[in-house]
C-alpha positions in Angstrom: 12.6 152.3 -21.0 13.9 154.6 -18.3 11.4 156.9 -17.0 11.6 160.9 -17.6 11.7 162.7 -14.1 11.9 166.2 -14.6 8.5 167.3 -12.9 9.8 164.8 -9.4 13.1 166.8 -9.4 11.6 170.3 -10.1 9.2 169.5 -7.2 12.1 168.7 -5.0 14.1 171.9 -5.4 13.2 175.5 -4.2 13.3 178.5 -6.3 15.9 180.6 -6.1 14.8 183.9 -5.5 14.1 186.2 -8.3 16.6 189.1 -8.8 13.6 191.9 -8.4 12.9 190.5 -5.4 16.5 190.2 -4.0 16.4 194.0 -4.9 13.8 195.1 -3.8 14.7 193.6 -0.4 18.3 195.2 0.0 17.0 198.7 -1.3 14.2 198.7 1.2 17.1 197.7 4.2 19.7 200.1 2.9 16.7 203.5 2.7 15.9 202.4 5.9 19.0 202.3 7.7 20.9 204.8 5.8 18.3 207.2 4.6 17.5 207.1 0.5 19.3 210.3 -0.5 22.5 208.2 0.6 21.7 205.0 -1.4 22.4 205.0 -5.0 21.5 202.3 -7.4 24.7 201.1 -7.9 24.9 200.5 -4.3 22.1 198.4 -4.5 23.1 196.3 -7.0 26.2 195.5 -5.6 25.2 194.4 -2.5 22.4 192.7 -3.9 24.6 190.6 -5.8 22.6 190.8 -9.3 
């Protein structure tokens, strides 16, 4: 009977990191180094890569 091992691989693998986040953390580097009037969500999104 082979033996199921789905919870010993999920254990062994980090989580990718959720697209909000990913976001979140582009949007705050781009307002800060090129001011948030000159960031536009589309920006963000791109460079995000979501």
């Amino acid at each position: 009977m082979p033996s199921d091992n789905k919870i010993e691989a999920s254990l062994n693998t980090a989580p990718a990191p959720k697209a909000a986040d990913k976001i979140l953390d582009v949007a705050f580097d781009l307002f800060y180094r090129e001011g948030i009037r000159a960031i536009g969500v589309d920006e963000i999104v791109r460079r995000a890569g979501v």
